[in-house]
N, C-alpha and C positions, 0 to 999 in steps of 0.2 A: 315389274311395277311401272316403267317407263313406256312399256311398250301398251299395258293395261289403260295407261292414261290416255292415253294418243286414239286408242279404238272405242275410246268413252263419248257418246253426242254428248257437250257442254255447250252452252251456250257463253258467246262472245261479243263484244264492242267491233263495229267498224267503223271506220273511217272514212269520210267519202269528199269526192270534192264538193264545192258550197254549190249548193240548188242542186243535187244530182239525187240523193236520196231516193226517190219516186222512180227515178230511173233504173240509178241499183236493184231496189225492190225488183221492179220490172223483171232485169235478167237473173238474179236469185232465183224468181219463180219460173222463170223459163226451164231453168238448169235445176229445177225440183228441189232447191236448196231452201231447207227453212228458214226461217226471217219473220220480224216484228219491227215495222217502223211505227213507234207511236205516234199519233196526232194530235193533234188538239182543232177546234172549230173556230174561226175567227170572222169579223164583218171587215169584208174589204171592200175600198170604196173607189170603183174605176172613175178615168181620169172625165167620162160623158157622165158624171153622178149614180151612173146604177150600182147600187149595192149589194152583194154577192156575199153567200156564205161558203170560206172555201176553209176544203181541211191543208193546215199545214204541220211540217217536222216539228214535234216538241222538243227534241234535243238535234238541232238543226248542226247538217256535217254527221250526225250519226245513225247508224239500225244494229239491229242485234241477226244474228245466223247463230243456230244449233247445228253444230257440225263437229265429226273426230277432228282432232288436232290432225292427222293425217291426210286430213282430204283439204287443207285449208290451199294449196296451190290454187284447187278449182273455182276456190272464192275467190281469192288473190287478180284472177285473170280476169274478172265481170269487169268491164269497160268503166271507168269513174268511182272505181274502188279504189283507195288510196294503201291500208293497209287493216290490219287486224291491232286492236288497243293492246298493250303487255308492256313490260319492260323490257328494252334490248331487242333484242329478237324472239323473243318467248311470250305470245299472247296471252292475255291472263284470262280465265274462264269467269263468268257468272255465275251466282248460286240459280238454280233454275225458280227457288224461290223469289228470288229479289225480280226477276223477269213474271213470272206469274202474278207477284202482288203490281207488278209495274200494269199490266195487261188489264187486272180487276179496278185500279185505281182510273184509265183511261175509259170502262166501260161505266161507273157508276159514279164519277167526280168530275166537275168541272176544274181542267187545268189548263195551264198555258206556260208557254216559256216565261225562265227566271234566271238574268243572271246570277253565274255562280257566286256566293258572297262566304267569305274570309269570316268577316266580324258576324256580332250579333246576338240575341239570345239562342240557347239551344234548347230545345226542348224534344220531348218522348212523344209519340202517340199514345193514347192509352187504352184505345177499345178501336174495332172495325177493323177494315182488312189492310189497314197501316198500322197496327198495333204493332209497339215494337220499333216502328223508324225513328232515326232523329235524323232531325232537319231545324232548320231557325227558321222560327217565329217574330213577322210582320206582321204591320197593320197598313190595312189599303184604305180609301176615301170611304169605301161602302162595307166594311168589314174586316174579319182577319182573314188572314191566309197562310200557309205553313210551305214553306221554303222547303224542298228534298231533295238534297242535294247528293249525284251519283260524281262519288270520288274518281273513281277510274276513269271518264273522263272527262273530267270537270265541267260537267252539266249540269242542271237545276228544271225545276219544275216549282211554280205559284202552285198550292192546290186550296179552295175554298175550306176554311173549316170552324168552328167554334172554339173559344178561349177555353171551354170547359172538356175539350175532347183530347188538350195534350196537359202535361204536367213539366215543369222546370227540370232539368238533369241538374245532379246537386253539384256534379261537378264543374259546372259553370257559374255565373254570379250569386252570390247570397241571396238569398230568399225576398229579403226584404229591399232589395236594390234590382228584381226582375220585374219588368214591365213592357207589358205591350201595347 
């Protein structure tokens, strides 16, 4: 069984030192090692006025590698890698689902970093290719937006969405006392 787990590609959290991500990626794909660093698109405004659209880390410090638990030394060794996410010394895997809907969600939604948030309403999605997550539900200057927040390693992501596209989880506030 242990040995079965270990020769299985799962998908994992890494860790990396701050601003290296891009880099990681870099030697990951050198060393033919799979990987997904999400992005997101932002207007960044250099210090002569010109204004630039550059992709940066959604979950900034982190990427994702599909690899056996046995090969993970050869991650381990990429230059500004810090470690693999887990408890202890045991890295914990991703459902390759929550990685694929992470992937669909980056190609067809506009998102951006969010810090990770404690409090709040929580709420379901209820239809699309989030159907099914909860996250807390904000309201921004020019809309809502839904909070999706990845436990393992206390990351978040803003994603643009309509009031009408999640529903209250009842095990949070009363019905009558949830508002966004």
């Amino acid at each position: 069984m242990i040995e079965d787990q270990m020769s299985q590609f799962r998908w994992y959290a890494v860790y990396t030192y701050p601003r290296h991500e891009k880099k990681v990626l870099d030697q990951l794909v050198l060393r033919k090692i799979e990987s997904f660093l999400p992005y997101y698109r932002a207007l960044h405004k250099w210090r002569n006025g010109c204004r630039v659209e550059v992709r940066l880390p959604l979950f900034p410090g982190y990427l994702f590698v599909r690899i056996r638990l046995q090969d993970r030394v050869r991650v381990l060794q990429v230059p500004g890698l810090l470690s693999l996410i887990g408890f202890g010394a045991s890295p914990v895997p991703l459902a390759t689902e929550e990685i694929q809907r992470l992937k669909t969600m980056i190609e067809t939604m506009k998102s951006e970093p969010h810090p990770f948030l404690k409090m709040g309403d929580r709420v379901r999605v209820k239809s699309g290719c989030l159907a099914g997550f909860e996250g807390i539900f904000i309201r921004k200057a020019n809309g809502f937006r839904f909070v999706l927040n990845v436990d393992l390693i206390k990351q978040a992501a803003s994603i643009e969405m309509s009031a009408e596209e999640v529903e209250p989880i009842a095990s949070s506030l009363p019905a009558s006392s949830w508002h966004v």
